[in-house]
Residue frames as qw, qx, qy, qz and C-alpha x, y, z in Angstrom:
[[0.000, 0.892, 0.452, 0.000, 0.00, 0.00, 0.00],
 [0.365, 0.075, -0.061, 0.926, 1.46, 3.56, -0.93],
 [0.101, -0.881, -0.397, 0.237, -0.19, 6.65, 0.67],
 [0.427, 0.470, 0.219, 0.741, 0.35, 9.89, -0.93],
 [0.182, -0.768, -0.578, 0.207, -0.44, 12.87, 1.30],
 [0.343, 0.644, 0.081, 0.679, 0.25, 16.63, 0.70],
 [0.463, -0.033, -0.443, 0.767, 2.01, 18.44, 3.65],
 [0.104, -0.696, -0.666, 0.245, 0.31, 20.81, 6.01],
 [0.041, 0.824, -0.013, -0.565, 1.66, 23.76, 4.38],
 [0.782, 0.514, 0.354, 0.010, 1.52, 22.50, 1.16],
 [0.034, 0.862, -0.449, -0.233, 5.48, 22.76, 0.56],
 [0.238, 0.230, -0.933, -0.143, 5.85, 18.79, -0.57],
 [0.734, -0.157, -0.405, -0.523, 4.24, 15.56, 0.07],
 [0.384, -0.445, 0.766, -0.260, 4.61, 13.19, 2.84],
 [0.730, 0.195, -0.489, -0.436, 4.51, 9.51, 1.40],
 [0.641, -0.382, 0.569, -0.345, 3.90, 6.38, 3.44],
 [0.645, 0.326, -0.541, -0.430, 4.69, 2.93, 2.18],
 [0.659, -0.375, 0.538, -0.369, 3.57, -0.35, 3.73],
 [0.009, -0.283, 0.936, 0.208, 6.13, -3.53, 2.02],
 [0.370, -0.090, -0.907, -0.179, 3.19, -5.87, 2.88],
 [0.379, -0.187, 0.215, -0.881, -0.33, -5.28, 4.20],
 [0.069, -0.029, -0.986, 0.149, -2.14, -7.84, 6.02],
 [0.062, 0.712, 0.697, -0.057, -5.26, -5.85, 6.72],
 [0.143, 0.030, -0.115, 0.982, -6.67, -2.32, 6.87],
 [0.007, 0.612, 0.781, -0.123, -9.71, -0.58, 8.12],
 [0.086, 0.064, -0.051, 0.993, -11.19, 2.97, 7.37],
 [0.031, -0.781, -0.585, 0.217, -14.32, 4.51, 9.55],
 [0.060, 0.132, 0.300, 0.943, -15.20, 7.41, 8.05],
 [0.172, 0.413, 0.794, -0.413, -18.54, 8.51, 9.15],
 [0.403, 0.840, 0.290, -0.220, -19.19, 11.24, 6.70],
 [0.596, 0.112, 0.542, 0.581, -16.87, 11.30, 3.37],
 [0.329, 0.912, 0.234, 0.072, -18.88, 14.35, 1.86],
 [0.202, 0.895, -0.384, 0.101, -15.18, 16.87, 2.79],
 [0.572, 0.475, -0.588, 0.320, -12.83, 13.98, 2.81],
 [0.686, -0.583, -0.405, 0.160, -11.18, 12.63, 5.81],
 [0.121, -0.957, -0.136, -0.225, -9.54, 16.23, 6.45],
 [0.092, -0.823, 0.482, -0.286, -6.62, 16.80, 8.89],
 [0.715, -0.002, -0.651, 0.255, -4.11, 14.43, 10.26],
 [0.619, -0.733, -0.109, -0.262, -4.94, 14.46, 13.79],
 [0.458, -0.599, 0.641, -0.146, -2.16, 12.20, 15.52],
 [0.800, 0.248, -0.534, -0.112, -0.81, 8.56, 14.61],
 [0.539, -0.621, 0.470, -0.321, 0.18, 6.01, 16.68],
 [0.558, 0.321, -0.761, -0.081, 2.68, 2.58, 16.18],
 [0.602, -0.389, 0.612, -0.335, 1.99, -0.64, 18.18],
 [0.119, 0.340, -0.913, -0.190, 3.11, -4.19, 17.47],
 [0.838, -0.144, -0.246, -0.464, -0.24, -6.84, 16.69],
 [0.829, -0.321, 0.397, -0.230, -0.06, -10.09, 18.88],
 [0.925, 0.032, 0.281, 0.253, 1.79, -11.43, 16.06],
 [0.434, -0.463, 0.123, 0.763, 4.33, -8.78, 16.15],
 [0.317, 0.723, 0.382, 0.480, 2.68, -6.95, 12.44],
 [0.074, 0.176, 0.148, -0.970, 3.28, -3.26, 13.01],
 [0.084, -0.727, -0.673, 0.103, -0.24, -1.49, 13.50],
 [0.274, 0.150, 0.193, 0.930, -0.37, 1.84, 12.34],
 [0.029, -0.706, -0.675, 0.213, -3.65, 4.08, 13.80],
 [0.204, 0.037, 0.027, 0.978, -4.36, 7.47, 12.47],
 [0.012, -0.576, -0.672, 0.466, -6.53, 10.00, 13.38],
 [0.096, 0.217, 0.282, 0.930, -8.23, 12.60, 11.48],
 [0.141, -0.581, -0.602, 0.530, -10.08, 15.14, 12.08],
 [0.160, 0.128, 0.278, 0.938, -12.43, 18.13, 11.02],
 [0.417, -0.194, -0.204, -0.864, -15.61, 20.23, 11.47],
 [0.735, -0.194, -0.005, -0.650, -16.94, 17.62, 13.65],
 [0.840, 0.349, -0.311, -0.274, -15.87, 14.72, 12.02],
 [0.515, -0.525, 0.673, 0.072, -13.63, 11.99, 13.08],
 [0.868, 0.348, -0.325, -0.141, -11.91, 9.40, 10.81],
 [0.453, -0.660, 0.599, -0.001, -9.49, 6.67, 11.82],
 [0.718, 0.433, -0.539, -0.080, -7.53, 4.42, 9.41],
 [0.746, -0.411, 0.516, -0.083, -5.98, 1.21, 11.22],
 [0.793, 0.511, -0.333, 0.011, -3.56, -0.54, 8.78],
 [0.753, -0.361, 0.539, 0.112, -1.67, -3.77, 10.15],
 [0.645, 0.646, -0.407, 0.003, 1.69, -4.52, 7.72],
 [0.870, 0.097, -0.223, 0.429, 5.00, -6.17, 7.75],
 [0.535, -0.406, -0.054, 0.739, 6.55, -2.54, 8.18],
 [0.495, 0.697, 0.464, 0.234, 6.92, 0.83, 7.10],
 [0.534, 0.096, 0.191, 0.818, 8.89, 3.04, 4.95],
 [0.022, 0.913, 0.207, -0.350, 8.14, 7.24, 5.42],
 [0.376, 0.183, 0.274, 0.866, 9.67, 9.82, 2.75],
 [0.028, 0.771, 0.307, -0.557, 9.33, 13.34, 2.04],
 [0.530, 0.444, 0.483, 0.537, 8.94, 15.14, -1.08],
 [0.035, -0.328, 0.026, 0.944, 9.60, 18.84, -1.47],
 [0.535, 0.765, 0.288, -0.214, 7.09, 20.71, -3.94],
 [0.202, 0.792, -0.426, -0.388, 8.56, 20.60, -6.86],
 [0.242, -0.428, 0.856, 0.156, 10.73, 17.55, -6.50],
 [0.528, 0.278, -0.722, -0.350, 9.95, 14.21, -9.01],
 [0.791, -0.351, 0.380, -0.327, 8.93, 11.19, -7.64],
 [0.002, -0.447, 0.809, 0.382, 10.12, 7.92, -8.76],
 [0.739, 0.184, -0.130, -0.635, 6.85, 6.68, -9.30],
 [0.031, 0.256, -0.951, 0.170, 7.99, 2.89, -8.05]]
């Protein structure tokens, strides 16, 4: 799984990449303006040691929370401007 996400002052991108996803959940309760702001994230290891990955978002009201159990994962930054390598 690759997550693409544009930066909070929209000066690059912030790109997540999980080698090997075992599961993933997303509650969203209302989808009408997206799931808005990154709130907070949090890493914990699953009973069979998977990283667990929890984020929080947030807006106007709204809560969203992604849960995404992998093998591991890989963080970059992208400036605006910069190329990706589109892997």
């Amino acid at each position: 799984m690759h997550i693409r996400l544009l930066g909070s002052y929209h000066d690059g991108h912030i790109e997540l990449r999980y080698p090997r996803v075992f599961r993933y959940q997303l509650h969203l309760d209302s989808g009408v303006d997206g799931h808005r702001d990154w709130c907070y994230d949090e890493f914990r290891l699953t009973d069979d040691g998977n990283l667990l990955h929890e984020i929080e978002w947030s807006g106007r009201g709204a809560v969203a929370h992604w849960l995404i159990e992998a093998s591991d994962i890989e963080f970059t930054w992208q400036p605006k401007g910069h190329a990706t390598s589109g892997a």
